[in-house]
N, C-alpha and C positions, 0 to 999 in steps of 0.2 A: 217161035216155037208153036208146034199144033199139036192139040188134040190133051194127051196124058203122057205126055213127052217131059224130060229133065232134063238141062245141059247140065254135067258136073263137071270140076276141075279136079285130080288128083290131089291128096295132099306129099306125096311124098312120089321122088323117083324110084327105078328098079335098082337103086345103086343096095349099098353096105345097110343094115341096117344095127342097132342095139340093142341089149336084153337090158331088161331090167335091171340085173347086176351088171352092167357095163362091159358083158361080152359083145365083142362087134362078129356080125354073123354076116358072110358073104353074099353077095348075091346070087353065085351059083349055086349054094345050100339049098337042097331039095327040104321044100316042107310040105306039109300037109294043106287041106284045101282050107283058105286061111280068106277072111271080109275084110273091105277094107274101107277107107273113110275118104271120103272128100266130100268139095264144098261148090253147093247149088249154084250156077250163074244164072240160070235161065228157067221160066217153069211153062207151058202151056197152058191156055184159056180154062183148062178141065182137070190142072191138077189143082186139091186142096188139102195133102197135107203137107208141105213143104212150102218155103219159099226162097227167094234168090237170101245165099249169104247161110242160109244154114248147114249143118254137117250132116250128113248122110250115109252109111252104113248099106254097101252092094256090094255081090259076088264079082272079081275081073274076070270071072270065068262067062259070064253072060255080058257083053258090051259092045257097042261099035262105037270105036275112034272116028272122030274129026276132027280136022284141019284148018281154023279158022283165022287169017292173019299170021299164021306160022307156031298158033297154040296149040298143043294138043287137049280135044273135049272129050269125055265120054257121053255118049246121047242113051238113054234109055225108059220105059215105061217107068211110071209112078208105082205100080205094081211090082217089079221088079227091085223096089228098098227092101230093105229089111229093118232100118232103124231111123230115128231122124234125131239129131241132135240139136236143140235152141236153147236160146235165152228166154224168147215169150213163151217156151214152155213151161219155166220155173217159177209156176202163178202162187202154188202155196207150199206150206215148209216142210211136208213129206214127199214133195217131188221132185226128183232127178233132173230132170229137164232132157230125160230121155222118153221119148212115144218109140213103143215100138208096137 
């Protein structure tokens, strides 16, 4: 990885998804512009808020897919988060263990 680059992995496919009350909502269901979450594999020399293994919060409207070994990645700037979700964020007991 170079520079201020992130590989992430989705956490979820484009299938079915669930509401909170246990409505299953289609995939073809048009929604509004909606963030979504996965999880770091990769960071470059020049990113330092994130690292491999944490969860992450990005627009899929901004992304380029790759192909690695027949996985699908998404590659994008460290700029381009919006949230990052850890455990070594959850240093003292009024913190979420979300930086955003």
């Amino acid at each position: 990885m170079l520079h201020d680059r992130v590989l992430v992995r989705t956490d979820t496919g484009a299938g079915e998804r669930r509401s909170s009350g246990g409505i299953v909502i289609p995939a073809t269901a048009a929604v509004g512009k909606r963030l979504e979450w996965a999880e770091v594999v990769a960071v470059g020399h020049n990113v330092r808020g994130v690292e491999p293994g944490d969860r992450v919060l990005y627009d899929p409207e901004d992304r380029a897919e790759v192909e690695v070994r027949g996985v699908a990645y998404i590659l994008m700037r460290e700029r381009d988060l919006h949230a990052v979700a850890a455990e070594r964020l959850q240093g003292s007991e009024d913190s979420t263990g979300l930086y955003l």
